[in-house]
C-alpha positions, 0 to 999 in steps of 0.5 A: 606048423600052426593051427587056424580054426573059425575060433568061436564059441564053444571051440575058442582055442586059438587067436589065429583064424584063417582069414586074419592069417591069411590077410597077412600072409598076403601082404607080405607076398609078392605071389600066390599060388591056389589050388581049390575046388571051388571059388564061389562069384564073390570070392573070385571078385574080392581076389581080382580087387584085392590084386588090382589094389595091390599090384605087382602081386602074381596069382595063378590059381587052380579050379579043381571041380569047374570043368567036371561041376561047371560054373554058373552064369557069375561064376564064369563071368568073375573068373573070364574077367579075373584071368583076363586080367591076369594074363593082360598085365602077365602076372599070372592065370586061372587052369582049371583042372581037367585030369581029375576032380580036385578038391583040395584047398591049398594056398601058397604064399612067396615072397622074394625073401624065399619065405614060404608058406602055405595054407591047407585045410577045409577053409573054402576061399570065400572065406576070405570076403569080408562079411559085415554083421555076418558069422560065418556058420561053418567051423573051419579048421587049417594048417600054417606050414612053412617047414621047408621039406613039407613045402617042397613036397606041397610045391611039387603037389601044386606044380603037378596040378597046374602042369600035368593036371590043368589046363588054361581057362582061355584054352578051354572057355575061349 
């Protein structure tokens, strides 16, 4: 287990953050697994570009307030066209949970190697999006896991979410 914080001043502790873990978690693995409260229309485009780049990469991802908050009109649109493609090309889809409000921010990582790891904690997906000349104002802080009982456990709270908990954005928005 590691530590990843936004790392600026004056809490600069550690050399990994976020998003420079998880740009390089994503390289190496052949699927991802999301579950999030909310993704806002920018985080959701960066996320079908970079699995259209980087193609045969699988994403199924959770939005845990969408049913229970709605979606603005971009919102929509993003997440309409992110599913589409996924389900169009098969590797994957958007649920949205219905059961409950989740807000949880949980990423999952395999690889064909069977090297698991996730990433939970108070970084909202946007944070991935790269910025230009922007600081993001928000200190973050997460946690690296890859020890195989916790991930089991974490894997389980996930296939609970997308099973039992959510349904498919087409059942519910088509």
């Amino acid at each position: 287990m590691e530590i990843l914080t936004s790392n600026f001043d004056p809490l600069a502790l550690t050399t990994k953050t976020f998003i420079s873990r998880w740009e390089e978690l994503f390289q190496s693995a052949d699927a991802l697994k999301i579950g999030i409260g909310y993704a806002s229309n920018d985080s959701i485009l960066y996320l079908k570009k970079l699995i259209e780049l980087n193609q045969p990469k699988k994403l199924e991802i959770c939005l845990g307030m969408a049913y229970f908050e709605g979606l603005s009109k971009s919102q929509f649109e993003a997440t309409h066209d992110l599913n589409q493609f996924l389900v169009t090309h098969q590797i994957g889809r958007v649920s949205i949970a219905r059961a409950f409000p989740f807000h949880g921010k949980i990423q999952y990582f395999s690889s064909a190697e069977g090297e698991d790891t996730f990433l939970l904690g108070s970084s909202n997906l946007s944070n991935i999006v790269p910025l230009k000349g922007i600081t993001r104002r928000n200190y973050e802080v997460d946690i690296e896991i890859s020890d195989t009982n916790t991930c089991k456990e974490i894997n389980n709270l996930l296939h609970g979410l997308f099973v039992d908990a959510s349904t498919p954005f087409d059942d519910i928005f088509e």
